[in-house]
KEZAVO-251691 format. One record per atom (N, C-alpha, C): x, z, y. Coordinates in steps of 0.001 Angstrom, whole numbers, padded with zeros to 6 digits, always signed. Atoms other than C-alpha are relative to their C-alpha. Layout:
% residues N
XZY...
//
This chain:
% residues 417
+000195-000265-001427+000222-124803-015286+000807+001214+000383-000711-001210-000655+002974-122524-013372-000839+000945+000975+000311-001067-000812+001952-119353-011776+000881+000194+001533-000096+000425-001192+002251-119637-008424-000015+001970+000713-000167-001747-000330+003848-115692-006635-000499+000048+001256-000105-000054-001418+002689-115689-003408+000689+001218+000411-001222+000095-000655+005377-115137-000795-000458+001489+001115+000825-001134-000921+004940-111534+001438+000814-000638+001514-000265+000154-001414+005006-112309+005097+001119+000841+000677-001435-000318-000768+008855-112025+006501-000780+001177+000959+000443-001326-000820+006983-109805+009383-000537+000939-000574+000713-001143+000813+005086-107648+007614+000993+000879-000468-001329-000411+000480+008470-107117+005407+000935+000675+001315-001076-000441-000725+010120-106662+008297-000250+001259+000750+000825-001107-000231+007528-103936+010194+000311+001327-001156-000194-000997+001039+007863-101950+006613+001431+000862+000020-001929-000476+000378+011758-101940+006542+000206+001426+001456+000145-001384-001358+011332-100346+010387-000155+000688+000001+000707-001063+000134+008996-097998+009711+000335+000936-001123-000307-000921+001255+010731-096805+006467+001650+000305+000889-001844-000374-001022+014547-096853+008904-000635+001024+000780+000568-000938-001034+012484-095150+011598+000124+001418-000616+000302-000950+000829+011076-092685+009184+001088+000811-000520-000903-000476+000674+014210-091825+007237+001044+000724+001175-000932-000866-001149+016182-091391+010615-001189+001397+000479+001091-001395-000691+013390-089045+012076+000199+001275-000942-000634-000879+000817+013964-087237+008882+001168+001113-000235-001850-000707-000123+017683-086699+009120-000248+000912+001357-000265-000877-001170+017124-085557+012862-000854+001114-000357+000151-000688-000070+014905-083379+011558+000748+001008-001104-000614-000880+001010+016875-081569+008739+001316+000320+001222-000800-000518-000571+019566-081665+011168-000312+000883+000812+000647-001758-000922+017462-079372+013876-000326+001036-000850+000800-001101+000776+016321-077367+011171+001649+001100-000621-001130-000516+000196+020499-076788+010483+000452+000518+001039-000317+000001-001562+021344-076508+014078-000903+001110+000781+000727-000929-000465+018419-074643+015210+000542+001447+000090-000509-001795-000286+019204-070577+016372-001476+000302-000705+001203-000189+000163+015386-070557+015882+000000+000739-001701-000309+000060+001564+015539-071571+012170+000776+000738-000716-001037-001095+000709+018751-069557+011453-000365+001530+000315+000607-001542-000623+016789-066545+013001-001450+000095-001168+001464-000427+001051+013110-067260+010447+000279-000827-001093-000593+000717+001346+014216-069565+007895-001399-000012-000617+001314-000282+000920+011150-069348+005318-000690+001430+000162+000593-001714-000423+010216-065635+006661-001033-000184+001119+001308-000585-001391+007210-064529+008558+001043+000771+000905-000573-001149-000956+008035-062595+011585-000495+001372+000104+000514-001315+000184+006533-060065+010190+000507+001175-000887-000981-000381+000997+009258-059625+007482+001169+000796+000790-001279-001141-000626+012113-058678+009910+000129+000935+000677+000334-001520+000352+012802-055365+010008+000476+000257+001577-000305-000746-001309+012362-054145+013610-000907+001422+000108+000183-001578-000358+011970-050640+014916-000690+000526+001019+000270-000560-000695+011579-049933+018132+000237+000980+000388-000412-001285-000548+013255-047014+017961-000999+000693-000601+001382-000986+000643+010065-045436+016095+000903+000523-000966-000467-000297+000955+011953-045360+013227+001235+001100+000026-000705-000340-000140+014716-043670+014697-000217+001649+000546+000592-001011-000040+012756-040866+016351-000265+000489-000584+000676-000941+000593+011052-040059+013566+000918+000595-000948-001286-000662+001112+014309-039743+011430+000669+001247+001196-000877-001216-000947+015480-037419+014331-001216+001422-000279+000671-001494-000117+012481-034978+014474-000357+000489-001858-000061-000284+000834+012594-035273+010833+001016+001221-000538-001208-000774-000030+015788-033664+010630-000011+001046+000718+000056-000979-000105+015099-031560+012865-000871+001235-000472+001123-000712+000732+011954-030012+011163+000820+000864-001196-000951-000868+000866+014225-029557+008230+000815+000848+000162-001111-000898-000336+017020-027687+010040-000742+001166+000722+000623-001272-000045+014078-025402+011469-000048+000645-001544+000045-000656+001301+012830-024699+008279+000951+001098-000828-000958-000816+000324+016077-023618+006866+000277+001502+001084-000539-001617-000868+016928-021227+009698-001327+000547-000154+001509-000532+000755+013457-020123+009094+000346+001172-001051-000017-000247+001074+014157-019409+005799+001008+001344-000053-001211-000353+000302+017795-018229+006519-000225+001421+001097+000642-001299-000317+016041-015453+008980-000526+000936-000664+000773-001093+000740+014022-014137+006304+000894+000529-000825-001331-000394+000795+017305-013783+004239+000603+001052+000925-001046-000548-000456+019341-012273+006730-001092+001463+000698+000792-001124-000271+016513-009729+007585+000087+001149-001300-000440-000707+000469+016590-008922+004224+001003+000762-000465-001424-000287+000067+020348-008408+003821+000157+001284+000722-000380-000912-001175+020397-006207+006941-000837+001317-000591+000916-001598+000588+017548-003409+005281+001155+000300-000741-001036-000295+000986+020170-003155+002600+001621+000521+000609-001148-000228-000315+023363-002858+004767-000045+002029+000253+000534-001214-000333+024258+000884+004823-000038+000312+001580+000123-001108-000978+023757+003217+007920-001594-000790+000671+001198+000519-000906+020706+000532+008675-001356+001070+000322+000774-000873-000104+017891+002395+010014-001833-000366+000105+001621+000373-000292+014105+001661+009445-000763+000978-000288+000188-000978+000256+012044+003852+009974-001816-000373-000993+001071+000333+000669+008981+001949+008408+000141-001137-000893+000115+001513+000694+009887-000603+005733-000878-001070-000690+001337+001311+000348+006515-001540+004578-000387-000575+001100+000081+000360-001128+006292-002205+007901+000472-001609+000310-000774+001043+000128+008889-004791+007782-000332-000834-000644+000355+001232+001092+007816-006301+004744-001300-000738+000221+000971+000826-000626+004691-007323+006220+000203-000902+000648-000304+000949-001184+006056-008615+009022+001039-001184-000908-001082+001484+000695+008808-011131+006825-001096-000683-001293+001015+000612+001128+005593-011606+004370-000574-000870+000800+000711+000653-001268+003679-012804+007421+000538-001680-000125-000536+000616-000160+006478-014991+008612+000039-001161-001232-000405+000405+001007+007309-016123+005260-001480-001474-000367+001400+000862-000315+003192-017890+004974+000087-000665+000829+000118+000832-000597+003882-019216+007901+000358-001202+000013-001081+001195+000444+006838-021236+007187-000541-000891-000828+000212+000567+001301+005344-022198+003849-001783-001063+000131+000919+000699-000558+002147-023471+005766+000574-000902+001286-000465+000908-001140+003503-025291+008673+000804-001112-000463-000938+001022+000278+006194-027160+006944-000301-000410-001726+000873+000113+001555+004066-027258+003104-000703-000324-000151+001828-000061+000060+000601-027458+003755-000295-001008+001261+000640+000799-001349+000038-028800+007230+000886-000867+000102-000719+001731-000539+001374-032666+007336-000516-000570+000727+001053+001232-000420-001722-034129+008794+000897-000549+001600-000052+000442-000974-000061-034456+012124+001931-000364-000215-000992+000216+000246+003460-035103+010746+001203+000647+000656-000766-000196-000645+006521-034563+012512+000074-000035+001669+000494-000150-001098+005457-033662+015917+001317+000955+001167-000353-000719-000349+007550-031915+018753-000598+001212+000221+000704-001419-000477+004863-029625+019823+000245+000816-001556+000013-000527+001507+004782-028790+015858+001785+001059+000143-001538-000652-000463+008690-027688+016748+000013+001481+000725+000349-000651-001047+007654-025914+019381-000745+001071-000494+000496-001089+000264+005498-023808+017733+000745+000975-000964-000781-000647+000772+007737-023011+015080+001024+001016+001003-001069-000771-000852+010450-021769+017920-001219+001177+000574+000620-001314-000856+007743-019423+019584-000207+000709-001111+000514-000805+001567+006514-018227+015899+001424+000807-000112-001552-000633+000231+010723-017384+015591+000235+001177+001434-000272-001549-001281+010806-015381+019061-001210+000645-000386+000953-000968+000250+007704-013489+017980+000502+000882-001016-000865-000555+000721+009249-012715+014687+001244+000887+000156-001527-001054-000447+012658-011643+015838-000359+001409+000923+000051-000857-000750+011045-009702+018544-000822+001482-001188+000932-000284+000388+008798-008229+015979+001200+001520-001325-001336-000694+001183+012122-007014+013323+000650+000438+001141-001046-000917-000692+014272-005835+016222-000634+001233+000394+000510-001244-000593+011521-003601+017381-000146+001279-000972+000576-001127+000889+011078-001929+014301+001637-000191-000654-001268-000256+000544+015307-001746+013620+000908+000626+001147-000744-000589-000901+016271-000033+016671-000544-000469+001475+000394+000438-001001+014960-001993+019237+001178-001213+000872-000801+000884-000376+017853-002991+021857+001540+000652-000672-000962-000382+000542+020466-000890+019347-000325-000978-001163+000009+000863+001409+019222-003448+016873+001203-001009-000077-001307+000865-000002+022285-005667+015025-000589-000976-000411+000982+001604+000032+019247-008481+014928-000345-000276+001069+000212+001069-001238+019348-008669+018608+000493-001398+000364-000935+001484+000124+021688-011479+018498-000607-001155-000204+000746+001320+000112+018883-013607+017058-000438-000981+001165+000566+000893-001481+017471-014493+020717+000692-001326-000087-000359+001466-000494+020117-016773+021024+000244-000918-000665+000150+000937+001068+019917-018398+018243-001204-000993-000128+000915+000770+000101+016381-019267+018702+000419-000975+001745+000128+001114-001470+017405-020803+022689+000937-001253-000382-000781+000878+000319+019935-022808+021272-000475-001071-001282+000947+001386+000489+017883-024727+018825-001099-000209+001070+001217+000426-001122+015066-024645+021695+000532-001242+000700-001175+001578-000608+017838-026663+024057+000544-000903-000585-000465+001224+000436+018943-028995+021485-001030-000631-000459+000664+000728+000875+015729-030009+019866-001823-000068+001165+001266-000003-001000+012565-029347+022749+000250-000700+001502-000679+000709-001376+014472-030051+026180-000536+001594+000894+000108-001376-001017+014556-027436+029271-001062+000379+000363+001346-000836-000349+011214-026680+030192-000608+000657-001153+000399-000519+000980+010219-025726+027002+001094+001408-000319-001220-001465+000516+013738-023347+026503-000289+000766+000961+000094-000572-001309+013135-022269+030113-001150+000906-000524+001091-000794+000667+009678-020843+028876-000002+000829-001102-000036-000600+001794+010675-019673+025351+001111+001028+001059-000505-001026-000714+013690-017804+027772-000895+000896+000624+000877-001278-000908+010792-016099+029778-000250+000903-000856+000419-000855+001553+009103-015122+026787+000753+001496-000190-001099-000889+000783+012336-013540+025466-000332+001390+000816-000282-000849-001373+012725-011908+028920-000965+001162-000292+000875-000939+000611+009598-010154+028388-000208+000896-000872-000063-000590+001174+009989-009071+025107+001217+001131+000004-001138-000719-000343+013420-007815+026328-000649+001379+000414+000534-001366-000447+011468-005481+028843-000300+000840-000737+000690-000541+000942+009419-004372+026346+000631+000674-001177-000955-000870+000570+012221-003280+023972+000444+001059+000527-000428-000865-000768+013669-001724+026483-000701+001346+000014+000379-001187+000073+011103+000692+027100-000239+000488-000793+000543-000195+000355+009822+001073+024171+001416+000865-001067-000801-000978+000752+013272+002807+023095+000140+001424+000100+000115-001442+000022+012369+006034+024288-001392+000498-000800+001076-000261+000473+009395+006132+022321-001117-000973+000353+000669+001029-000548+006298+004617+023273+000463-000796+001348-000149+001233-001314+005785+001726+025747+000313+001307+001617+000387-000771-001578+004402+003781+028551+001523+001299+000168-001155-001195-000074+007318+007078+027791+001293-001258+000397-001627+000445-000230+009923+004386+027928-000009-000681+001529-000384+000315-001380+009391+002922+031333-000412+000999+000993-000037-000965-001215+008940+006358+033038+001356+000661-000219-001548-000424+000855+011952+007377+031243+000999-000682+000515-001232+001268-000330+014103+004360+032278+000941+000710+000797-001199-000372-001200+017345+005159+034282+000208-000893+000551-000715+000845-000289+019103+002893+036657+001330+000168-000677-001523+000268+000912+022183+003972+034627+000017-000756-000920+000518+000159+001653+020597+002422+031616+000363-001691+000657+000299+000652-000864+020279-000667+033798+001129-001633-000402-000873+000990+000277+023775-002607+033133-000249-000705-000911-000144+000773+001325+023710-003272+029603-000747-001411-000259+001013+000915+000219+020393-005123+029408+000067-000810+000691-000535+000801-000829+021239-006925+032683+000616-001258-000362-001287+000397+000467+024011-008314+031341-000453-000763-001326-000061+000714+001384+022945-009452+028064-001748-000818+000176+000781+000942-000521+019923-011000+029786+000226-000942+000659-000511+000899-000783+021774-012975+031979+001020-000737-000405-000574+001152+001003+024157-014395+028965-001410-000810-000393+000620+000842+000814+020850-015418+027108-000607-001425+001288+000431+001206-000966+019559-017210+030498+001266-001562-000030-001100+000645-000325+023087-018529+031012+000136-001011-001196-000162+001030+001700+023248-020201+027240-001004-001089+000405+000673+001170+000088+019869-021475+027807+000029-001136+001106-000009+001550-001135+020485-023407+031176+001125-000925-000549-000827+001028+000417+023714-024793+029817+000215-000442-000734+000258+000879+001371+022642-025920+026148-001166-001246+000635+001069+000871-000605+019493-027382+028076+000960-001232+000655+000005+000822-001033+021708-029136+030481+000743-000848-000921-001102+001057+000366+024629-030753+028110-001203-000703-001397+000925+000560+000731+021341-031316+025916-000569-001519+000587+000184+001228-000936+019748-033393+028514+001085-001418+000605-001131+000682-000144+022877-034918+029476+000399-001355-001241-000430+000721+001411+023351-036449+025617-001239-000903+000106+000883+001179-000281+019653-037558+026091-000185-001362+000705-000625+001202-000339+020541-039872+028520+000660-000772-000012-001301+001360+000580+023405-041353+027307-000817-000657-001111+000550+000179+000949+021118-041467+024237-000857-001606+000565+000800+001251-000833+018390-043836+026594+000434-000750+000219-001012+001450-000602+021367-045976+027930+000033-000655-001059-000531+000330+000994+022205-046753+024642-001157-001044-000386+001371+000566+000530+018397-047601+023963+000005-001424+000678+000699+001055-000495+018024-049475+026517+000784-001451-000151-001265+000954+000149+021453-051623+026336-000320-000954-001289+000289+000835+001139+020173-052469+022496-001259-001035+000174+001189+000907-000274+017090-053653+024013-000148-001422+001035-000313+001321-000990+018431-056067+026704+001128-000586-000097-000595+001285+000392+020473-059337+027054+001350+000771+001025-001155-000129-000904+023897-057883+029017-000102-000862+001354-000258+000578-001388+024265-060798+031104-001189-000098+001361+000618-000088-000967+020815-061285+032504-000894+001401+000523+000850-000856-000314+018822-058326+032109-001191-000143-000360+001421+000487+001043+016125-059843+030027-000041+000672-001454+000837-000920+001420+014468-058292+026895+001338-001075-001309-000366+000864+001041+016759-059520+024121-000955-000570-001365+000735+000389+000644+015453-061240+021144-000777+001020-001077+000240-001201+001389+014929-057953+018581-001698+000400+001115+000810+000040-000591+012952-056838+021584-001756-000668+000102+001770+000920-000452+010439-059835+022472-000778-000455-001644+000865-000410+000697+009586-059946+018647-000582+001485-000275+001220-001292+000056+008064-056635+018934-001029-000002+000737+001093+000435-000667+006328-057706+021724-001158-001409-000145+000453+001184+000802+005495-061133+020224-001317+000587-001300+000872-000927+001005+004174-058962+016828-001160+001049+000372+001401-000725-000147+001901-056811+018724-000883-000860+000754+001125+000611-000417+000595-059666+020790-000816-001004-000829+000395+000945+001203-000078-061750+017762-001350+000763-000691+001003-000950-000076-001664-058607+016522-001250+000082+000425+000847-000127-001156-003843-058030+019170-001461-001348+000153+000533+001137-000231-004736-061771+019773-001253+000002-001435+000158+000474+001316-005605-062045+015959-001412+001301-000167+001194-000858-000081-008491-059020+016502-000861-000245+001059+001268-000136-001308-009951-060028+019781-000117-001562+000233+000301+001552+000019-009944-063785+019428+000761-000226+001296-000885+000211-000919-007185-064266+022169+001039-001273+000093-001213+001112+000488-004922-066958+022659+001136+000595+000994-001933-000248-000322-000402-066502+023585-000168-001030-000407-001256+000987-000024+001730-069317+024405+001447+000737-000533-001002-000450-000285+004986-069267+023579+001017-001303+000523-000928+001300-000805+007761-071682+025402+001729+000633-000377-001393+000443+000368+011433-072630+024063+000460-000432+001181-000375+000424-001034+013464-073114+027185+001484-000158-000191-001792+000232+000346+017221-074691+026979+000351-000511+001334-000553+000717-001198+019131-075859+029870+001077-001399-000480-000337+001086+000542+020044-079403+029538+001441-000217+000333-001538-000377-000588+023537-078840+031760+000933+000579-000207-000820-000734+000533+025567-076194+030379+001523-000321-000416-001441+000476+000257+028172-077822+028349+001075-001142+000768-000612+000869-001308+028685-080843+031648+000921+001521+000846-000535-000540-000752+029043-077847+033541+001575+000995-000325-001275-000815+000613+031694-075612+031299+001107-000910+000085-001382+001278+000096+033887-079065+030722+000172-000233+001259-000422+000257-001435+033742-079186+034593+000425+000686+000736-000741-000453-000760+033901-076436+035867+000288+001717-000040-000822-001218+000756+034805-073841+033579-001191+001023-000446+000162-000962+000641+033211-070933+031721-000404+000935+001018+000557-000462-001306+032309-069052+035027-000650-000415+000141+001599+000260-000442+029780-071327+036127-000627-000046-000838+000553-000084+001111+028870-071949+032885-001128+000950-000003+000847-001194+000322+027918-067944+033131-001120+000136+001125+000711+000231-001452+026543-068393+036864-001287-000494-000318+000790+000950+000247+024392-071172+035367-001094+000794-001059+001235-001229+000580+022596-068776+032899-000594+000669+000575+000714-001060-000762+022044-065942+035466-000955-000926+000709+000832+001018-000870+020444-068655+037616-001213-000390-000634+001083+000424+000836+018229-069838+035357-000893+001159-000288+000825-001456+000192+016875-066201+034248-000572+000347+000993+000947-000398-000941+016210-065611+037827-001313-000358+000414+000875+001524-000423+014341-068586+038613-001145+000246-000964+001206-000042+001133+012262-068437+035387-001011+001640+000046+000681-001432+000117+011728-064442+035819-000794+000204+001306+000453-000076-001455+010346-064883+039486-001386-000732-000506+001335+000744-000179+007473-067443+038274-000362+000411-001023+000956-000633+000750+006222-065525+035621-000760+001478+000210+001039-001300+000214+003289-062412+035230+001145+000880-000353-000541-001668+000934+004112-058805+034581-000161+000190-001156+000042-000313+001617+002618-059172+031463+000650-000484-000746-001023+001106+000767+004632-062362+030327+001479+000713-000539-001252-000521+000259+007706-061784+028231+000963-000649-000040-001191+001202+000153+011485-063678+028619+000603+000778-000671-001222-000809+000924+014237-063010+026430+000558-001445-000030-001313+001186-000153+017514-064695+026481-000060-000099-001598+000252+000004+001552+017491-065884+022413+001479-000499-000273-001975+000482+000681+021563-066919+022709+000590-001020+001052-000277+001042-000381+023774-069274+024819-000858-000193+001275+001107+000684-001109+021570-071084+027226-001170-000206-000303+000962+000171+001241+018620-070661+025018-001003+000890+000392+001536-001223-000948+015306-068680+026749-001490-000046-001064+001057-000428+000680+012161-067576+024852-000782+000808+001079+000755-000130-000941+008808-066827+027003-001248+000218-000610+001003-000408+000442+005886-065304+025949-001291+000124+000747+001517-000145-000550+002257-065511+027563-000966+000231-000190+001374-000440+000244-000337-063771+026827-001062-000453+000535+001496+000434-000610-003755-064918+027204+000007-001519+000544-000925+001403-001303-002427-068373+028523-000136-001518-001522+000252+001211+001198-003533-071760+026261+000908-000774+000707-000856+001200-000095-001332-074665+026182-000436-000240+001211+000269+000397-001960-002553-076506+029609+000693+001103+000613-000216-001017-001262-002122-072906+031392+001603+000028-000223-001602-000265+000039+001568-072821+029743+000485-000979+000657-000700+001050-000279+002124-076562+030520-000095+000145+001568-000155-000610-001265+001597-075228+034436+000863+000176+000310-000636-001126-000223+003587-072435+034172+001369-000940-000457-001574+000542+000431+006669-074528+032387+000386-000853+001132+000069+001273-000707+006185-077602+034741+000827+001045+001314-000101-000409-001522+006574-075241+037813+001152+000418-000160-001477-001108+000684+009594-073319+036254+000980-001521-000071-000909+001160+000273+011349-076286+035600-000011-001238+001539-000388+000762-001397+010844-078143+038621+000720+000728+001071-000824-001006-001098+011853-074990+040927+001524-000280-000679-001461+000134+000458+015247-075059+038461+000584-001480+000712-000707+001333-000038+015722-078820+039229-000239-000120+001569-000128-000036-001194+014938-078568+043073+001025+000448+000466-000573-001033-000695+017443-075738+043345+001791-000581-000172-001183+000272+000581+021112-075794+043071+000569+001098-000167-000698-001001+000243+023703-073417+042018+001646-000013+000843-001101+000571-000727+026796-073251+044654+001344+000998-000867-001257-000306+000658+030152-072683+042236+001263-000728+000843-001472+000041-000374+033551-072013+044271-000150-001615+000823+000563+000838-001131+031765-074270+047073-000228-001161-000214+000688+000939+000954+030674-076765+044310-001428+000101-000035+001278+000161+000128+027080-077520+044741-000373-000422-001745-000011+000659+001022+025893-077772+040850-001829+000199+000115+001012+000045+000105+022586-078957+040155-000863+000155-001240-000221-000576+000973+020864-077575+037370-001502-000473-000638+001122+000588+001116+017894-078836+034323-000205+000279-000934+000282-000520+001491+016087-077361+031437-001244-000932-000440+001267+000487+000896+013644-078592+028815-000342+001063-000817+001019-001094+000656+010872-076806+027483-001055-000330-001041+001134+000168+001118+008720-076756+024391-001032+000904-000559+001943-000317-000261+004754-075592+024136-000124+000507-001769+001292-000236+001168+003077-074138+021060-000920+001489+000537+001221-001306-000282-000175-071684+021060-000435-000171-001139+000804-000541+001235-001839-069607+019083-001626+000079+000370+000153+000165+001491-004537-070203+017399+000583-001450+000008-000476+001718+000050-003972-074435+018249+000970-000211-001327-000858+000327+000750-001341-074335+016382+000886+001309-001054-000213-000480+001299-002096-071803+013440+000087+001312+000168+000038-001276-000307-002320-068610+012784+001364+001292-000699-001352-000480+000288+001238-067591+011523+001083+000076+001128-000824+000012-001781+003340-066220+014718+001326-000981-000497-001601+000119+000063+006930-067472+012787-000495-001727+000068+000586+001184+000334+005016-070985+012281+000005-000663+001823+000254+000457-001706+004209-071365+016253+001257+000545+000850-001631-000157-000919+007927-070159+017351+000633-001759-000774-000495+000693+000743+008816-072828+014804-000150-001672+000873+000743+001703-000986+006436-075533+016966+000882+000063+001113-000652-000402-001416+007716-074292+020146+001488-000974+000098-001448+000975+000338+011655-075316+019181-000220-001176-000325+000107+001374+000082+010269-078531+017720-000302-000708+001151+000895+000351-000857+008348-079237+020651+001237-000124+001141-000935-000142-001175+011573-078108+022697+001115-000912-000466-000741+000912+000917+013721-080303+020176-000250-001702+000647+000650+001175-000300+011355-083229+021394+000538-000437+001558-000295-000442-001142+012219-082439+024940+001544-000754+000617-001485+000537-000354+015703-083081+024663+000538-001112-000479-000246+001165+000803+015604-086153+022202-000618-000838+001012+000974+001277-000898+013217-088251+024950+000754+000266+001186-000585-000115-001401+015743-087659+027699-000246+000935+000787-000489-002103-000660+015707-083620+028697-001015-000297+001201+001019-000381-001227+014353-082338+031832-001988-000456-000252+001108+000258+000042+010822-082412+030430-000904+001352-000810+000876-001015+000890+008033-080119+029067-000744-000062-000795+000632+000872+000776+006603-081042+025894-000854+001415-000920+000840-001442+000869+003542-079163+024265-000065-000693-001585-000005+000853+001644+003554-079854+020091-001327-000035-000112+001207+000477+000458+001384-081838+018636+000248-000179-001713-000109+000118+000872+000809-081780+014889-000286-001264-000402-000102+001378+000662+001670-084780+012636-001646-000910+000367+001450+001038+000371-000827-087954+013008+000205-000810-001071+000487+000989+001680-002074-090205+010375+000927-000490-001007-001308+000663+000153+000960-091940+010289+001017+000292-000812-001017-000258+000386+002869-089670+009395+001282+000690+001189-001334-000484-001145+005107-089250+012265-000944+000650+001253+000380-001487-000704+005102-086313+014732+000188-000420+001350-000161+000191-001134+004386-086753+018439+000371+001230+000845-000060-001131-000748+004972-084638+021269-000702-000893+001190+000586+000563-001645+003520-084960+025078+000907+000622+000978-000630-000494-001281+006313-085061+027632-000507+000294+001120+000646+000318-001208+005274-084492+030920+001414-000028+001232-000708+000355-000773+007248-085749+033720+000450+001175+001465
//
């Protein structure tokens, strides 16, 4: 008796073959977005918690670092040159234990402020105190080396000129009063006591001090000012690294810092952020048509449009090209799929008039939220692009929120029209 194979149903066979073609293409398109992607070539297998952004924190603190150290030294290089000067001949002190107190003093201080006391780290006010501790000091050795015949008056301006490069003008302006004061107070106190020296005073006496009060002012307004001056170029600089040139949007280094603290944030107070992938579906029609100008037109346009219908709190950033990133705090999928829908229909209502060319203009947008979709921020930028990937594979101009794999196997999205 032959064994009899039964025969598999041609349809069935044929459903399988589909669903394994289907499958295998869906595949390829997706290894190919995953090559193609800016997204992907921006997190690859990395958290977004791996790439190394700043904020500029990092950069501050290497500045007041440096400068702490370059107090210190002159610090140091005061207590040296104090002692040098007892030693030079014809110097005249008339109390040197006197002195040595006073550079013993100093000396503790240094060795506590910049040794002992870290808890508050690298601080300006911490700066700040060091520079007044240095005009107390100086005033403290000139008085007891001659006073205003002292050859350690010179220090003053040594301390205004780190004041103006490292505090800013109101602070030198004040540390100048100070001086000022201390000036008086030399002054009289060169005829003997305080009180003998300002009944004593001459107006003949009058020039010298004048004069060498009105260099130290003069230093400090114009270290203050070409100080301040550098600061702002310094800010331009900041701010230029922090935004997109063409539109004026947060660039991408940017909106993950703001992304990372709202993730943060969310992830302690049980919060939910959207985030939305936005591409413009027109771009390269419009460059092959009508050149590289509108092309650029066609970006600014879009940034406006999108930056008008979002919150103060919301964040855009241009992420490359024609390529937008959108951040929403507090805002679940539905509230994003709103907010995209409306953004994208105002774009496609509007037009853009190039060199009296009416061009009409279309983006697609793609949805993920946090928590919905996980609690890894680089994981839900990742949805977002898929979601915005989906967008443009089902015929563009649409807003699609991700949906994670079903049963099946294969990955849906929800356009909305």
């Amino acid at each position: 008796m032959s064994e009899v194979t039964p025969k598999k149903d041609s349809s069935e066979k044929s459903l399988g073959e589909d669903f394994l073609f289907m499958k295998s293409k869906a595949d390829a398109n997706e290894d190919h977005h995953k090559k193609t992607s800016p997204m992907y070539s921006l997190l690859g297998d990395k958290n977004v918690v791996l790439i190394a952004i700043d904020d500029h924190k990092e950069i501050d603190e290497a500045e007041l670092n440096g400068f702490r150290r370059t107090v210190a030294e002159i610090e140091w290089l005061l207590v040296v040159l104090v002692i040098l000067c007892m030693k030079l001949p014809g110097m005249v002190v008339p109390h040197p234990e006197n002195l040595l107190i006073t550079m013993g003093l100093f000396a503790a201080f240094i060795c506590f402020v910049h040794y002992i006391w870290r808890s508050h780290g690298d601080k300006r006010w911490k700066l700040a105190l060091n520079t007044w501790a240095m005009v107390f000091f100086i005033t403290a050795v000139v008085w007891q080396t001659g006073a205003l015949t002292s050859p350690l008056l010179p220090l003053y301006f040594l301390v205004v000129i780190l004041s103006a490069t490292t505090m800013g003008m109101l602070t030198t302006m004040l540390e100048t009063a100070l001086m000022t004061v201390c000036y008086v107070l030399l002054a009289a106190s060169s005829s003997g006591s305080i009180q003998d020296g300002f009944s004593s005073f001459h107006l003949a006496d009058l020039p010298g001090p004048v004069i060498q009060l009105f260099l130290l002012w003069f230093v400090a307004y114009f270290v203050s000012l070409i100080s301040w001056e550098s600061e702002k170029a310094k800010e331009k600089i900041r701010q230029l690294s922090r935004t997109d040139q063409l539109t004026g949007l947060w660039n991408m280094k940017m909106l993950l810092i703001f992304m990372q603290r709202e993730h943060h944030r969310s992830l302690l107070e049980k919060r939910q952020f959207s985030i939305m992938m936005i591409d413009a579906d027109n771009l390269k029609l419009v460059n092959d048509t009508y050149g590289h100008g509108a092309g650029t037109m066609l970006i600014v346009h879009i940034a406006e449009t999108m930056r008008s219908e979002l919150r103060d709190a919301d964040m855009l950033a241009r992420f490359g090209g024609d390529e937008f990133v959108a951040l929403l705090p507090e805002t679940d999928c539905s509230e994003a799929l709103q907010v995209a829908e409306v953004m994208r229909h105002k774009i496609a209502d509007s037009s853009m008039l190039y060199e009296d060319n009416p061009i009409k203009i279309k983006v697609s947008i793609g949805i993920a939220c946090f928590p919905r979709h996980g609690q890894e921020l680089s994981q839900i930028m990742k949805m977002a692009d898929k979601a915005l990937y989906r967008s443009k594979n089902q015929g563009k101009n649409q807003s699609t929120i991700y949906q994670q794999p079903d049963e099946t196997g294969r990955r849906t999205a929800a356009p909305v029209e």
